[in-house]
N, C-alpha and C positions, 0 to 999 in steps of 0.2 A: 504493500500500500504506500500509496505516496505523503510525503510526509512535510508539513510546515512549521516551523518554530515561529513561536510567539516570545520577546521578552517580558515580563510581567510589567506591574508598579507595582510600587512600595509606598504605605504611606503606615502611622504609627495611629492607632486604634485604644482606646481605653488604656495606654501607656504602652503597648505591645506591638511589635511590625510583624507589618502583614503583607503578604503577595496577593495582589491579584490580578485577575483576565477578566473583560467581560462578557460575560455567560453567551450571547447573540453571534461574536466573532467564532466560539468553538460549537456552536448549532451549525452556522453557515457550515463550515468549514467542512464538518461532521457527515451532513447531510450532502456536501459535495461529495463524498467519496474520498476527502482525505484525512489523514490523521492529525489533528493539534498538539503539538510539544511544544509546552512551558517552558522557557529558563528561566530560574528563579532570580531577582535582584539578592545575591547575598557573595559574602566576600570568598565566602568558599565555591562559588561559581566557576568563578578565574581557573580554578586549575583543573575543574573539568570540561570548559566550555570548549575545548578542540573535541572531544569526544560529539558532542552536542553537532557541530561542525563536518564529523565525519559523512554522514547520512542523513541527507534532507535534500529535499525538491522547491523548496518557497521558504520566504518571510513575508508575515503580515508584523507590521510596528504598529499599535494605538497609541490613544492618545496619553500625554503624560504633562510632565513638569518640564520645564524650560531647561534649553542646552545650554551648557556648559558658553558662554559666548567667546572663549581664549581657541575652541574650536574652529570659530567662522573671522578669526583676525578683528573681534569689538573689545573693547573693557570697561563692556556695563558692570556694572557694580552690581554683584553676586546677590547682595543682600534684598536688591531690587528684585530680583527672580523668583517666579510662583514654583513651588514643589521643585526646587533645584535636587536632584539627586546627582552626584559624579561617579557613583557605581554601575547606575545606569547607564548613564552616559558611555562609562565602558564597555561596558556589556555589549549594550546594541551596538555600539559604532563598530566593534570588533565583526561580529555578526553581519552588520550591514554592509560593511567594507569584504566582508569575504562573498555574501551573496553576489555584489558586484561584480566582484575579480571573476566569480564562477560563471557572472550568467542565469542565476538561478533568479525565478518568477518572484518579484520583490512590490509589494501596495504597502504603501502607508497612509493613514488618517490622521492629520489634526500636528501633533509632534513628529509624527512619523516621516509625513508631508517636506515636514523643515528640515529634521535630517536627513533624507533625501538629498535636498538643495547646499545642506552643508557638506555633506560628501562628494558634491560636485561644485566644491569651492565658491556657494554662494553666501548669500549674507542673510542675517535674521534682524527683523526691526527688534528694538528694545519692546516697545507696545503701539503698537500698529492704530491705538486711539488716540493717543501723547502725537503719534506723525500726522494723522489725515483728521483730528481736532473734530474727533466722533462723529464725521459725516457718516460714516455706517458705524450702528452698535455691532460690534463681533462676538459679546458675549450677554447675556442679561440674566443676572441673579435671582430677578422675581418671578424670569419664566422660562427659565432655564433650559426646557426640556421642547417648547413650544413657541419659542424665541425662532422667527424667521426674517433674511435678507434676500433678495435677489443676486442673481450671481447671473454673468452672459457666458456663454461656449462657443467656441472657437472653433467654428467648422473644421474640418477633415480634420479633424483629432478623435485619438478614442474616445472621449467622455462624449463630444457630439454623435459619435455613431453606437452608442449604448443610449442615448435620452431623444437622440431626433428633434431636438427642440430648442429654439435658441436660447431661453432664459427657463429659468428654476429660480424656486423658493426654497432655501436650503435653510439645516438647522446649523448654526455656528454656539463654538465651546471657546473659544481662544482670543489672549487680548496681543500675541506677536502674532509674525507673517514673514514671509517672502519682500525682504529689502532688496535684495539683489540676485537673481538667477541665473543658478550653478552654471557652467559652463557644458554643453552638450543635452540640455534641457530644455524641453520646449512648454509654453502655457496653454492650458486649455480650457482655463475661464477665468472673470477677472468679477469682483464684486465692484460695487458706482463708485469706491473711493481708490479704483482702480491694484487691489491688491490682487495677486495672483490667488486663484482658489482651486488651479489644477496644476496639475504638472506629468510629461513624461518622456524619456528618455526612449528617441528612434532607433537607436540605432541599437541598442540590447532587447532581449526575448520579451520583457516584462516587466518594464520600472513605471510607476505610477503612485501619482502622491495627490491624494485630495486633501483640504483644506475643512472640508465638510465631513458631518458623515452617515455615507448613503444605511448605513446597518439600521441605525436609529428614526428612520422613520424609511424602512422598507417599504411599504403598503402605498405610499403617497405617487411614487413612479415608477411604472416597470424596468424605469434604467437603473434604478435600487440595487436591483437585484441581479441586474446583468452588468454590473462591474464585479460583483463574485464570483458571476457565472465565467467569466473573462480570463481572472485572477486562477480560477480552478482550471479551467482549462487551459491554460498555458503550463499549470503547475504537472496537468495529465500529458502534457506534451513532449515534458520536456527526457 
């Protein structure tokens, strides 16, 4: 069976850390026909994660806490950053970077998205509300889950031939973005304050970074569901 790593988050719960996935990403996945493998954020990862490395067909990255910015050449100030983790940071970059070098079927959402663009030496805003002075909200607290923006698609790109439509109403989770795009990456929608909200890499089997994210409100477009269908089948492809 073919097989996808996922790296987890970490956040600390009633005084205690915790991993987790969430639950939608490993149904998708499951019910495609492939198997979800965890890597846990913990420090004894490190020295089994070439094992982890040996045998897989994809990475899916979600959504997390803000990267590291000594990664993308900034020196925002750390303390500024939402859920900074740098084990993370390691974990996945390692992961991501070898998915790369292999060629292997690679989507990220949200964080995933950015690291993406950081591994193809692009730039991350500090807070993408502080740059374009909240003409589009990209996160909202009181509706968190129900919080919708307009985003345009960029014909003959994959997200245009998964949705057929020039505009979407997408749910947004995040207050950075896309400063500057990685080199050999192309966009494939831009939300009205003109930030990037897609992204993918032509010239490899299957790199693709939304900004959005399609898992969380499946039901709303059938292009929902056929950027997994996409993701999995590149992954049975390969």
């Amino acid at each position: 069976m073919k097989k996808v790593l996922i790296v987890s988050r970490r956040l600390i719960r009633k005084g205690k850390t915790i991993n987790w996935v969430s639950e939608i990403y490993l149904q998708l996945l499951a019910k495609g026909g492939v198997m979800p493998i965890i890597i846990p954020i913990a420090e004894a990862t490190k020295k089994i994660l070439g094992d982890y490395l040996l045998d897989y067909d994809g990475l899916l990255m979600m959504e997390g806490g803000d990267i590291n910015p000594l990664f993308y050449g900034e020196n925002y100030d750390i303390n500024t950053l939402d859920e900074y983790d740098p084990l993370k940071d390691e974990i996945e970059i390692t992961c991501l970077k070898h998915a790369l070098e292999n060629n292997k079927a690679t989507i990220g959402f949200c964080r995933g998205m950015q690291l993406i663009n950081v591994l193809h030496k692009g730039k991350i805003h500090r807070d993408v509300h502080e740059t374009f002075n909240h003409k589009v909200h990209h996160i909202n607290y009181d509706n968190y889950d129900t919080h919708r923006h307009k985003i345009t698609l960029v014909e003959q790109t994959p997200l245009y031939d998964w949705y057929q439509q020039n505009e979407l109403m997408v749910n947004s989770y995040h207050h950075q973005g896309i400063k500057q795009l990685g080199t050999g990456l192309l966009p494939m929608a831009y939300s009205e304050d003109g930030l990037i909200e897609g992204i993918y890499n032509p010239s490899l089997r299957f790199v693709v970074g939304l900004q959005f994210h399609p898992e969380r409100m499946l039901e709303e477009y059938a292009g929902n569901k056929a950027v997994f269908e996409a993701f999995i089948q590149a992954i049975k492809e390969q």
